[in-house]
N, C-alpha and C positions, 0 to 999 in steps of 0.2 A: 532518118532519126526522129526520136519521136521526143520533140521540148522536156517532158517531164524530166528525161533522161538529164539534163543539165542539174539537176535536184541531187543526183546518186555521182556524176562522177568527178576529178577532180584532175588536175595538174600532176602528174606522176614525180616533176621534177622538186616544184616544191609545196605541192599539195593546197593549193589558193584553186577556187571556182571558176570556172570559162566563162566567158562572155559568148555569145551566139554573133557573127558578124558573118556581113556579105551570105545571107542563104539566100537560096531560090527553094521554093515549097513545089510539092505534088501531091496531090489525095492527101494532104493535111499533114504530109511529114518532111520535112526537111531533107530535100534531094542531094544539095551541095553547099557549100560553106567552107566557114570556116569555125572553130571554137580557140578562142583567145586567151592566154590566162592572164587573170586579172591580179595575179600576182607578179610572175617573172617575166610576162609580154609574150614567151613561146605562143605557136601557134600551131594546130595540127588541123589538117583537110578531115571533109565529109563529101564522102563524094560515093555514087549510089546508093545512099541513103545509111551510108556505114562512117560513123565514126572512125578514121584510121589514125592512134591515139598512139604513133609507133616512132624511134630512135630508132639509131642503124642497130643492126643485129651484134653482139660483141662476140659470136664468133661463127665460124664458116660454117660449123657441123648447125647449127642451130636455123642457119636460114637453107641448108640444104633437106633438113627434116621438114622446115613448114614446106617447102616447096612439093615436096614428095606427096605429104598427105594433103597439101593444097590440091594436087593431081588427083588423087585416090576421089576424095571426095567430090570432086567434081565428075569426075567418073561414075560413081555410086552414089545416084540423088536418090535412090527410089526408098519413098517410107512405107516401108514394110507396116503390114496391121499389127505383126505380134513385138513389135518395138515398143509400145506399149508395159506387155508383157518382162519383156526385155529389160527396159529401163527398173520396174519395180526389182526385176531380180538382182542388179546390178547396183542400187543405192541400198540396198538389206545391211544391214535391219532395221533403217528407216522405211515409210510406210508413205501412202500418198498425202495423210492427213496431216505426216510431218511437213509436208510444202504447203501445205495450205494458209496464206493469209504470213506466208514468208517472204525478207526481202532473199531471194536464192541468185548463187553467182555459182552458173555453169564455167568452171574454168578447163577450159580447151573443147568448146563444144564442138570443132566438127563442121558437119553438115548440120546442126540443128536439131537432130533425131528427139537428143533426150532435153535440150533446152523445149522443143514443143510441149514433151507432156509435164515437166514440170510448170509451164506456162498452165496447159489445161487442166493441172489438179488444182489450180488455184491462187499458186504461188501470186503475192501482193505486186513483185514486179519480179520478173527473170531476168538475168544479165549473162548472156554467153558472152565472153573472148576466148578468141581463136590467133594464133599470131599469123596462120597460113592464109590464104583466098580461099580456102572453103567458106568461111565466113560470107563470101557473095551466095554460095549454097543456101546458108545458113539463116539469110535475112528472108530468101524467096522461101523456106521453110514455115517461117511463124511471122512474116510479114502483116497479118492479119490478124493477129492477138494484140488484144491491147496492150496488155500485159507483158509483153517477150520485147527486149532489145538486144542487140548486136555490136559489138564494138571488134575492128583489129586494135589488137595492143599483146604486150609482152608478158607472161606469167611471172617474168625476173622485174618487171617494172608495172605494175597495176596500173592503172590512174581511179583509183577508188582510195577513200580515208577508212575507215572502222564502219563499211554503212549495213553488212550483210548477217543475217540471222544464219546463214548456213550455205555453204559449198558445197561442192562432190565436182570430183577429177575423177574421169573414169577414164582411166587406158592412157594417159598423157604423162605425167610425169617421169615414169622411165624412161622416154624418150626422150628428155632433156639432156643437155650437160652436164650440169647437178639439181640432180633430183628432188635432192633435201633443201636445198638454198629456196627453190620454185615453190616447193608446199608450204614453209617458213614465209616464203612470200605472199602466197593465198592469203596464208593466216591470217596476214596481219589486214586483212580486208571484211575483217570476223567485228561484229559487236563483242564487249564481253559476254559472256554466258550462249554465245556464238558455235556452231556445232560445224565441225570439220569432218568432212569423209572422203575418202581416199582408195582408188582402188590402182593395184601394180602389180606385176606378174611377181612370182616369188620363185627364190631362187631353191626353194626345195620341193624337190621332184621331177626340175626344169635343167639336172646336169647336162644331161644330154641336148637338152638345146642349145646352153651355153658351150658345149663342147664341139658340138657338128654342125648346127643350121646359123648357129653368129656367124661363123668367122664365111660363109656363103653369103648371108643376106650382104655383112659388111663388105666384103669385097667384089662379088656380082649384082647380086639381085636390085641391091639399092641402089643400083647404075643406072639400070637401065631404065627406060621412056615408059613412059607409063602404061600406054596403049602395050606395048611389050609384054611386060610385068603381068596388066590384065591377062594377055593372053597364056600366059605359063600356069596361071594361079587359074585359070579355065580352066586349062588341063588338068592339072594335078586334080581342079573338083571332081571334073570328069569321075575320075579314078575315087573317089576319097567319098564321094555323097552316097554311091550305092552299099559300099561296107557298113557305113554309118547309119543308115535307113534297113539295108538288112539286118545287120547285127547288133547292134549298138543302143538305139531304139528300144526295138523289141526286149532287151534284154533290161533294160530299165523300168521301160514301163509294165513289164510283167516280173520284174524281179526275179529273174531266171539266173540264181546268185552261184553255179558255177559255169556258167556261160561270163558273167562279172568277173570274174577271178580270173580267169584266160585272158579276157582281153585286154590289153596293156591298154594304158592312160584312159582306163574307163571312165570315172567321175568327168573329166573334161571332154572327153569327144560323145560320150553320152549326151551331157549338154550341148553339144554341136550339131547332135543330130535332131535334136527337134526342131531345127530352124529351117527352112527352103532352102535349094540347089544355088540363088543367089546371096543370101548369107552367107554361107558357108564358102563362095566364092570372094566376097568382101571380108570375111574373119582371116585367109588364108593370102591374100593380098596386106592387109593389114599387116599380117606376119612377116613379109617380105618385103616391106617398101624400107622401113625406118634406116638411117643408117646409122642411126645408135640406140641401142636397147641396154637396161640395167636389168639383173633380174635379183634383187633387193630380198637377201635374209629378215626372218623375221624378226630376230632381236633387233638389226637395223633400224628395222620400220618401227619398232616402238620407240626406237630412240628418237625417228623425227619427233614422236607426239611429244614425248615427255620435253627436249628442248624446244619446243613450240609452246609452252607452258600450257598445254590439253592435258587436263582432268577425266576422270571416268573412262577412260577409254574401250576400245573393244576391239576385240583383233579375231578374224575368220579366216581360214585359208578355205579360201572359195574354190571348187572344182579339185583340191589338192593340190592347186600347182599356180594360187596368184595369192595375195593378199589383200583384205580389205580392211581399214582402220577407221574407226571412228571414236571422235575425242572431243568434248567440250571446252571452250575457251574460260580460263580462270578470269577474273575482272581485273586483273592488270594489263593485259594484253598480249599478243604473240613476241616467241623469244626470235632473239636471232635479227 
């Protein structure tokens, strides 16, 4: 952990400053400790150089999901070069310039992927939490940026006050227990005039998911050991990378627009297809570990903004078949 970091975060219980006690340093950052708060006396471990800033989980589904993608990612360290790529396409319609000289709070980073390049557009400081152990991914990630820290902690319980120019949850919140409670919860970690962005699968054009691959994931898929799961979600790429490189692809990027009309769920596996045989193995993994998914209407989703008192907002259905929101913080601060 890196001292500055004592500047940015706070006591989740009753929001008073840490005190830094009992660490031992390595290469100039804080290996193991303790942080004390100087308010209610709580005390939370650091220990591989990760803040673990965490209360018991308050319910089963919620420590069986970090565990799942605690798996996934530890499984799936490798950073891809078009992740890069990836990350811009995935915070739109903000731009790299919008992180630039930002305090930015990756919430549910992961392995780190996109906490790095928001670190390397510039961002003033980056703040991943993660509530799983990919977060140990996640530090050996951007370990080396000055700029990039790492915290475990809870999405339902921050330990930050009003300190962040801008967030983005990408791919996390539907996998909570409640979705809306956790981004309401981001919020309130916003400056005023503070910028929210939000990305969730949407529940139109995804019936068919919600009808045949939930009630699978829920009841197999997301049983089973990880190394397992890997290897199923192998297979199926097996099967699934050649369609999508022969057909799918090509048909995009030449715009071959009744070859587009045949293919079912084009706009999203079109974009699946320009990633590598191990993406597309980690997107289809991904699909199957969670053991709870929401797939969130759009009037829904506008309604987190608007009770979250977000202004301006803007809403895209990305691929046809997720949602992305983004909303500016009014100067009173987040509702709920």
């Amino acid at each position: 952990m890196k001292e500055k970091l004592l500047e940015i975060i706070s006591c989740p219980g009753c929001g008073a400053r840490f005190t830094l006690v009992d660490e031992e340093k390595s290469g100039g950052e804080v290996e193991t400790g303790k942080l004390l708060c100087s308010g209610c006396g709580k005390s939370y471990q650091i220990s591989g150089f990760i803040p673990r800033i965490l209360d018991s989980y308050k319910e089963n589904i919620e420590e069986k999901t970090a565990g799942n993608f605690g798996d996934q990612w530890t499984l799936f360290t490798e950073m891809h070069s078009f992740y890069r790529e990836l990350y811009l396409d995935w915070i739109y319609p903000l731009r790299e310039e919008d992180i630039k000289g930002k305090m930015v709070l990756d919430a549910g980073c992961g392995m780190g992927r996109f906490l790095y390049y928001a670190a390397k557009f510039g961002a003033r400081e980056a703040v991943g939490v993660d509530l799983s152990r990919s977060v140990d991914v996640a530090y050996q990630t951007v370990k080396d940026m000055p700029n990039a820290h790492v915290i475990q902690a809870d999405l339902a319980n921050l330990p930050f006050g009003p300190e962040f120019d801008l967030f983005y949850s990408i791919g996390v919140l539907h996998h909570t227990p409640d979705p809306e409670s956790r981004f309401h919860s981001v919020c309130r970690a916003l400056k005023p005039g503070g910028t929210a962005h939000a990305w969730v699968y949407g529940y139109e054009n995804n019936e068919w998911i919600v009808k045949w691959v939930n009630p699978v994931r829920e009841k197999f898929t997301s049983k089973l050991p990880a190394k397992a799961l890997s290897a199923i979600s192998f297979f199926i790429t097996l099967f699934l990378q050649p369609v999508l490189k022969a057909l799918y692809y090509p048909a995009g990027k030449r715009d071959i627009k009744p070859l587009k009309r045949l293919l079912p769920y084009f706009p999203y596996m079109n974009w699946l297809s320009r990633g590598s045989f191990s993406h597309t193995h980690v997107v289809i993994h991904d699909h199957l570990t969670a053991p709870v998914a929401f797939y969130i209407k759009k009037e829904d989703f506008q309604a987190w903004f608007e009770r979250a008192g977000l202004e301006d907002a803007e809403f895209i259905h990305r691929n046809e078949n997720s949602w992305t929101g983004v909303g500016r913080l009014k100067g009173g601060g987040a509702g709920k």
